[in-house]
C-alpha positions in Angstrom: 16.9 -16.8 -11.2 16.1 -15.5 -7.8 18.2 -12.5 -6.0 19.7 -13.5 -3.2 21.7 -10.8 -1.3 22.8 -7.1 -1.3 26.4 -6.1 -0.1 27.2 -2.5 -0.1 31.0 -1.5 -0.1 32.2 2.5 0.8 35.2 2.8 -1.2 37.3 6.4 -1.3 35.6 9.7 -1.5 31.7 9.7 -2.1 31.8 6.4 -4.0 30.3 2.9 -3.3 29.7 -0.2 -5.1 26.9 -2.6 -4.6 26.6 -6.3 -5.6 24.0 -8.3 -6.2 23.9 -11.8 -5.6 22.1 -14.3 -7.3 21.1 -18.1 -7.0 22.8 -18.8 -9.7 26.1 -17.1 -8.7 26.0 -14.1 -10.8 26.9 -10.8 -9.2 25.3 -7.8 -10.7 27.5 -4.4 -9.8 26.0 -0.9 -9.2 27.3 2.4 -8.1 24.6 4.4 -5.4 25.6 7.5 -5.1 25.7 8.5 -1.5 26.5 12.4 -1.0 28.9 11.5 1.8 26.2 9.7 3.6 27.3 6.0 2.9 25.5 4.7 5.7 22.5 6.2 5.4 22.5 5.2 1.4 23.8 1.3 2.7 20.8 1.0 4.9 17.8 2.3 2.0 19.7 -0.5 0.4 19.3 -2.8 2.9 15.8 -1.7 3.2 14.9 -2.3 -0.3 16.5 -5.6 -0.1 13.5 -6.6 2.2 11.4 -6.3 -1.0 13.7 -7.8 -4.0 15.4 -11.0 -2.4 13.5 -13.6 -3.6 12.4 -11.8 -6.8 13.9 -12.3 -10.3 16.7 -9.3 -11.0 15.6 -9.7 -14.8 12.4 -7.9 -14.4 14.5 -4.6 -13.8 11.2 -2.4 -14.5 8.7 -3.8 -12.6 10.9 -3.5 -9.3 11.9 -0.2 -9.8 8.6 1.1 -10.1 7.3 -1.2 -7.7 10.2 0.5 -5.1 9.6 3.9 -6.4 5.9 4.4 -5.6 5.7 2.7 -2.7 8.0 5.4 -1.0 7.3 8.4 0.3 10.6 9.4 0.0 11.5 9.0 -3.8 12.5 12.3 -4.2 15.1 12.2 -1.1 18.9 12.1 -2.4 19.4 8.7 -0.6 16.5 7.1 -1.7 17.3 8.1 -5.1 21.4 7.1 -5.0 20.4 3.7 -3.4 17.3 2.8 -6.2 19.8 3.8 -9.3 22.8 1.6 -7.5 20.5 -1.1 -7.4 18.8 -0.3 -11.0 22.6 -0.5 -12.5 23.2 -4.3 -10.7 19.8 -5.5 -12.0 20.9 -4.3 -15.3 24.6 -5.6 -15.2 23.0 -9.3 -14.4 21.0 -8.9 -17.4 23.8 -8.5 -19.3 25.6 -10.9 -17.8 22.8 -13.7 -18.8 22.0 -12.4 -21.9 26.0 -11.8 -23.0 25.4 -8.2 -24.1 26.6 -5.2 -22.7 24.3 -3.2 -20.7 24.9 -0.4 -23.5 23.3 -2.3 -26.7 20.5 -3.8 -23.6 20.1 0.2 -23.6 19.5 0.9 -26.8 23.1 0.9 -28.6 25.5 3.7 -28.9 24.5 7.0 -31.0 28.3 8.0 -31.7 31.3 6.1 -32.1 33.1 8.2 -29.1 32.2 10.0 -25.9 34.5 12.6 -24.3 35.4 12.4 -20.8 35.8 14.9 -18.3 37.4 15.5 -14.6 36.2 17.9 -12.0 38.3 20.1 -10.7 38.8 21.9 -7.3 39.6 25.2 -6.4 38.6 28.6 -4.8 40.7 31.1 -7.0 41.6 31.0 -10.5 45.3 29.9 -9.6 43.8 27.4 -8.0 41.8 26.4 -11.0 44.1 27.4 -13.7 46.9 24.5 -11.5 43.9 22.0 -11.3 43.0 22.6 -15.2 46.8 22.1 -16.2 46.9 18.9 -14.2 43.8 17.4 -15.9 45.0 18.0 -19.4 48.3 17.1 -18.6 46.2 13.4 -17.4 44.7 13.4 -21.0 41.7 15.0 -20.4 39.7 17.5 -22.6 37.0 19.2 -20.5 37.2 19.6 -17.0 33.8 20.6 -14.9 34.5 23.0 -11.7 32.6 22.9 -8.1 31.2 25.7 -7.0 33.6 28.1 -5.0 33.0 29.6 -1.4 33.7 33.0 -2.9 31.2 35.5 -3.6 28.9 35.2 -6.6 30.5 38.3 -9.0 27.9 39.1 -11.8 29.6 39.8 -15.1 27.4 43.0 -16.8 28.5 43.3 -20.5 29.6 40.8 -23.6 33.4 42.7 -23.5 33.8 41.3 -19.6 32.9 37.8 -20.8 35.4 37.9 -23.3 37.7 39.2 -20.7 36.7 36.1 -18.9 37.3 33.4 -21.1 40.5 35.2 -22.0 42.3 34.9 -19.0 40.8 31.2 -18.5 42.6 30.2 -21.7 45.8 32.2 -20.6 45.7 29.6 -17.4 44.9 26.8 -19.2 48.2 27.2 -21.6 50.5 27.3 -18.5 
């Protein structure tokens, strides 16, 4: 099995999918992140295409090391989001082949269930407290929060921390 191609799709948000084609007409999905950039991300993709069409997709370890010290630029963002996008098709194609997900491929599971979260927006803790009470009302359990563009406050004793998470759970039970 030889890959063949690379398409790179920008879908809403910061989000794309990749697919991998293949000669024998499996397509191997990935998701590079690309920080807004999607361009940018798309062309490393393109670029590292150069070196893997032609190459088998089931020798997921020797390409990625292969791609990660040949560049000079492994620790950049892009470089980084367009390697794992890539990594995660290579990985979907084995599974495909081999009819195993790419979890057990992995290693198998170490608990029965994983809890999800949501990430939340907001600059005040209205904001956050409205954002919170929409997640949970969508299912969730655990929401993770950006950082805000107001200034850093430093929190100086154990009784102001208990204050805190206080008037967070007061919020969340709106």
């Amino acid at each position: 099995m030889k890959i063949t191609a690379f398409e790179t799709i920008p879908i809403q948000g910061r989000s794309m999918i990749l697919r991998m084609f293949t000669d024998q007409g499996i397509i191997g999905y990935g998701e590079p992140m690309n920080y807004e950039h999607w361009r940018v991300v798309s062309q490393a993709v393109d670029d590292m295409a150069e070196y893997l069409v032609g190459k088998d997709p089931l020798q997921i370890e020797d390409h990625w090391q292969t791609m990660y010290r040949s560049s000079y630029s492994r620790s950049m963002p892009v470089f980084v989001g367009a390697l794992s996008g890539i990594e995660m098709a290579m990985w979907d194609v084995f599974g495909k082949v081999t009819g195993m997900p790419v979890w057990k491929l992995l290693g198998g599971s170490v608990r029965q269930r994983v809890r999800v979260y949501t990430g939340i927006g907001g600059n005040t803790p209205e904001q956050c407290a409205v954002n919170a009470k929409k997640a949970i009302e969508a299912g969730f359990s655990a929401v993770e929060m950006g950082i805000s563009t107001q200034p850093v406050r430093f929190i100086d004793t154990p009784e102001s921390i208990d204050k805190m998470v206080q008037e967070w759970q007061q919020y969340a039970t709106q």
